[in-house]
N, C-alpha and C positions, 0 to 999 in steps of 0.2 A: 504939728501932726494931729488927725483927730484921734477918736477912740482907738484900742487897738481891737483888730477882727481876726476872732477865733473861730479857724473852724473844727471839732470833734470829729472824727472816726468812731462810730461809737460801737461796743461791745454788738453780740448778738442773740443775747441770752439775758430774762427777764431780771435776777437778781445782779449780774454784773453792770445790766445800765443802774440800777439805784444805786448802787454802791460808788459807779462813776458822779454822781449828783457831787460828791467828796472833791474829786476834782474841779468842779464847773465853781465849787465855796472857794477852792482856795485860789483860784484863777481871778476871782470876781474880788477877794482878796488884795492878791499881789496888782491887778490891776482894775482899780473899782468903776471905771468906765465902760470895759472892755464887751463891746458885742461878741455873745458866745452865741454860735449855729452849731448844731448837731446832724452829724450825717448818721443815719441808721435805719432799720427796718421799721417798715412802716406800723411795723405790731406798736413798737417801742413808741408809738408818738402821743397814746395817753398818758404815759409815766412822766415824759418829756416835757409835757406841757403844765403839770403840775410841779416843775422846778422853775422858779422865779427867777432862777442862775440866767436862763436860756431866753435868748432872745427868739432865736426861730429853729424846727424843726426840719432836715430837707430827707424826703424819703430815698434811701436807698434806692436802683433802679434794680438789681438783680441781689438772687437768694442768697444766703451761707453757701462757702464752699464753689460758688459760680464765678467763672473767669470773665464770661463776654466779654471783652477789649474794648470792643464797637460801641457797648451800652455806656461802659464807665467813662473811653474817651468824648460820648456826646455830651454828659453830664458834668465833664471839666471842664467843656469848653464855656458854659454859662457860668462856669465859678471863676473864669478866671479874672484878674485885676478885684474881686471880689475881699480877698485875704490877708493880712500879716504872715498868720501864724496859721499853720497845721497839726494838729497832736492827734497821732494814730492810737487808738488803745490797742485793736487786736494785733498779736506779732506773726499774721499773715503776710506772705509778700502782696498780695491782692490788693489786702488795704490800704496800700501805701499808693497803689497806682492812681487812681482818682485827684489826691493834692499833686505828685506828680505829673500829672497832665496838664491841671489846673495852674499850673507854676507858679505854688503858691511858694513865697521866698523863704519862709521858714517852715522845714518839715521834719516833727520832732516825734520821737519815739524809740523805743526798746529797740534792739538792730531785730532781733525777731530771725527770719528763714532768711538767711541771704539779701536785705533790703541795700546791703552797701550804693547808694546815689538815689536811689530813691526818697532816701530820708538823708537829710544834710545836718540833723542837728542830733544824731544817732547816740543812744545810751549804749552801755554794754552793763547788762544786768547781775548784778550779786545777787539770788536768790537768798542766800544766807542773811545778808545784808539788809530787802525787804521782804521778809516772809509771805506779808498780808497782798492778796490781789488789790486791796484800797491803798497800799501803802506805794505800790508799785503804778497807780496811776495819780496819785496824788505830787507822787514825784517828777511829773513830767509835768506841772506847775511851775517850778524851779530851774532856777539857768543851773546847765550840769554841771554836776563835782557839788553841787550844795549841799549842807545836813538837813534834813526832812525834816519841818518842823513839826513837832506834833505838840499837844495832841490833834490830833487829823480831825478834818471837820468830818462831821454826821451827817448822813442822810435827811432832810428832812420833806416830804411829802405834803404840797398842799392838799386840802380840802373842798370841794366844792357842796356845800352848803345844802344847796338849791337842790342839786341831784338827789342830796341826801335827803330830804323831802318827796321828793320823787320816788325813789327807793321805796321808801316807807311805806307811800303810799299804792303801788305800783305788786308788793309783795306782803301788803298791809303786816309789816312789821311792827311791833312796840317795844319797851324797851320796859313794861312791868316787871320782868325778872330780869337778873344780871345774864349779859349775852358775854357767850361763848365759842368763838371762832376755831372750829377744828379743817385745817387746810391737810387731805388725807391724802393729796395727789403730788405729784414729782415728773417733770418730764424727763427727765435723765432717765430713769427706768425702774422697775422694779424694784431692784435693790436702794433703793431709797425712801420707799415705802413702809410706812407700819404698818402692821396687818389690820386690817378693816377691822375686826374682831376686838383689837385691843383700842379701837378709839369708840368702837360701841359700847365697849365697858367703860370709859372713859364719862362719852355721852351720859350713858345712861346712871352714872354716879353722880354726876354735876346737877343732871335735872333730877334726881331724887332730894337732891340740897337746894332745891331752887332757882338753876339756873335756867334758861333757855339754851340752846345751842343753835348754829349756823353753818351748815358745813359749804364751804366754797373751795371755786375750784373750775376749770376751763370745762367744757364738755367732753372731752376725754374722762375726768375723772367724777362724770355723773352716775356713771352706771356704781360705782365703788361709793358715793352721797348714799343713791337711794337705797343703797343692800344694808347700809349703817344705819338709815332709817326705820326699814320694815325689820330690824334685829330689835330694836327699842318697844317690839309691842305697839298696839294702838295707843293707848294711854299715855304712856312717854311720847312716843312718837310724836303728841299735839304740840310739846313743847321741842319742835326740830324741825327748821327748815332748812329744806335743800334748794341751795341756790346756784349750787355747783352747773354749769352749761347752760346758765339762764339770763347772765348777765355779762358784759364786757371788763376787759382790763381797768378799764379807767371805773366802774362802777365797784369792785373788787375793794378796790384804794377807798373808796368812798363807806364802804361799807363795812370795812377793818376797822376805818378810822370810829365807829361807832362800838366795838366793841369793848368789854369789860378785861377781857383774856382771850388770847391766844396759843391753841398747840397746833404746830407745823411739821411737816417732815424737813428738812436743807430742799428750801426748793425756792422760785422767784416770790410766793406770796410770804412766805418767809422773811423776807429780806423789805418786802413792802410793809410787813407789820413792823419790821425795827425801825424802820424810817418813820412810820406814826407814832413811835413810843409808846408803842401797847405793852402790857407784860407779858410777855413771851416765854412758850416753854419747845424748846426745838429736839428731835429726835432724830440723832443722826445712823445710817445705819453704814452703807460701804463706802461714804467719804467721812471726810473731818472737818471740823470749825478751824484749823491749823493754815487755813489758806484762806477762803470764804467765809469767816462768822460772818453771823448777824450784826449790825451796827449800833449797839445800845447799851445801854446801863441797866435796863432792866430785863433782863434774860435770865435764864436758866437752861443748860446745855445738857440733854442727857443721853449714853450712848455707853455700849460695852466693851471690856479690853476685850475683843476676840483675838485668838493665835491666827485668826487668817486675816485681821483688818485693822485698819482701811486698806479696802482691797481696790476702791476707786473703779468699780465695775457698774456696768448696768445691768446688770443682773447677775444671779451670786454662784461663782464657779463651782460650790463645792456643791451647789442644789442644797443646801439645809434652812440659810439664810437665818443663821442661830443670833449673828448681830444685832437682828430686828424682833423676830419671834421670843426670843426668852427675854428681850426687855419688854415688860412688863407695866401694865396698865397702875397697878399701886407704887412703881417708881416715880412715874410722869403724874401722878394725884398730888401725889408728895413734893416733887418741886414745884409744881403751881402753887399748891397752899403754902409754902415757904415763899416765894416769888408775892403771892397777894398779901401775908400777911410783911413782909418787908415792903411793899408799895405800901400799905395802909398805913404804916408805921413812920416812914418819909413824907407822908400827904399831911399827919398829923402834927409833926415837928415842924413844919413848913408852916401851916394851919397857926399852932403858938407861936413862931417870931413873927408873923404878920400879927399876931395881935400884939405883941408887945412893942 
């Protein structure tokens, strides 16, 4: 028999595809020949292409949440004899219909809504059991009833070089002071946002020490870039570009990967700086790192016990949004320079056993 042929379902939301990159390790793992194809939206196909897991990308034909029959049955009928294996991540019944079409002989996944024949090689989920959203697609790796090996692999994001040159050049970037990546946007909603307010004090602290800053971020969250800019004064302001709605997803990745530090809200650019191994400082405000962290060793998580959260909203029922608002710009100063002076401190120690 040759290789075996994996095909993915994949998530639909920008931090849960990196975090599936976990499964595509341990897949490539358990079977290191294994052609892995991913089905998913076509947003998802610069992220995708920057995991060396994945052999090919196939774009989704229809949106989140869309049924058409007609679209997903025409799209099986090219996949099918194409497959071994099928591993669904989402636990829609939806997304089970496409490998069932496709008759592809193995289709594995969480039983999800009702999937009973759809999927034939069906889990039944202990949430207690895997907490982690990575835990829980890393385990569909595994013939079921297995113990999850861990530690689970990491996210990691290639590089494209060239682009990064391009970048540079493109937004005449340099890198004379140390760059500072502040990602101020969240598509979930409001309530996962820090107040603009507190990352322009943020900014405008870092570049009084030196830094540069960067703020990125899709074009939704340009207009909230530029209002953090013109907050900085002219003079600061030289040292802050906004990049936010000016670049693409895949440019994003490229241009994380260039930075010194990163503060995020829990949102997919998030999740893209733990897969580069940036130092990370993430602000959580109506959900939790209890399901979704970051994927890294070098993070720092900062967020307040409220009496009303995680309230897991997008936007904050009680209208005060005191989760976000009274966390405070000199908390998130304070884990970074903890976070950099423990990076500086590992680089150094590393630094002396290569000499010795």
């Amino acid at each position: 028999m040759g290789n075996r042929r994996i095909l993915i379902i994949g998530p639909s939301w920008v931090g849960d595809m990196v975090m599936a990159q976990a499964l595509f390790m341990a897949l490539q793992d358990r079977y290191p020949n294994a052609d892995i194809d991913v089905l998913a939206p076509a947003w998802s196909r610069p992220i995708i292409e920057r995991m060396p897991q994945v052999r090919a990308s196939i774009d989704m034909p229809v949106g989140h949440g869309e049924l058409l029959l007609k679209e997903r049955r025409e799209l099986a009928k090219t996949l099918i004899g194409q497959y071994d294996q099928a591993i669904v991540l989402p636990n829609s019944l939806k997304s089970a219909l496409i490998p069932f079409f496709a008759k592809i002989p193995v289709r594995t996944g969480w039983l999800g809504e009702m999937r009973y024949g759809l999927l034939n090689d069906s889990r039944k989920l202990n949430k207690a059991y895997y907490p982690l959203m990575v835990e829980r697609f890393v385990a569909l790796a595994q013939p079921k009833g297995a113990i999850l090996e861990k530690p689970l692999p990491q996210p990691s994001l290639q590089v494209d070089q060239e682009r990064v040159k391009a970048l540079r050049s493109e937004f005449n970037l340099t890198k004379k002071r140390p760059i500072l990546a502040l990602c101020p946007g969240a598509e979930f909603g409001p309530a996962k946002r820090w107040p603009e307010e507190h990352y322009t004090a943020v900014a405008r602290e870092k570049i009084s020490q030196g830094w540069q800053v960067w703020l990125l971020g899709s074009a939704k969250d340009e207009s909230v870039a530029n209002s953090i800019q013109e907050q900085l004064g002219s003079e600061l302001a030289e040292h802050c570009e906004v990049l936010a709605g000016k670049t693409q997803l895949a440019d994003a990745i490229d241009l994380l990967a260039q930075a010194d530090a990163v503060i995020s809200n829990d949102s997919g650019l998030m999740h893209i700086a733990a897969a580069l191994q940036k130092p990370l400082v993430v602000v959580y405000g109506s959900t939790s790192p209890d399901f979704t962290p970051p994927l890294s060793e070098s993070v720092r998580i900062v967020a307040l016990d409220v009496d009303c959260g995680p309230c897991f909203e997008r936007e904050c029922p009680e209208h005060h949004l005191k989760c976000l608002k009274f966390l405070l710009p000199s908390q998130v100063l304070d884990a970074l320079s903890e976070l950099l002076e423990e990076t500086a401190s590992v680089a150094v120690n590393v630094t002396s056993l290569g000499a010795n």
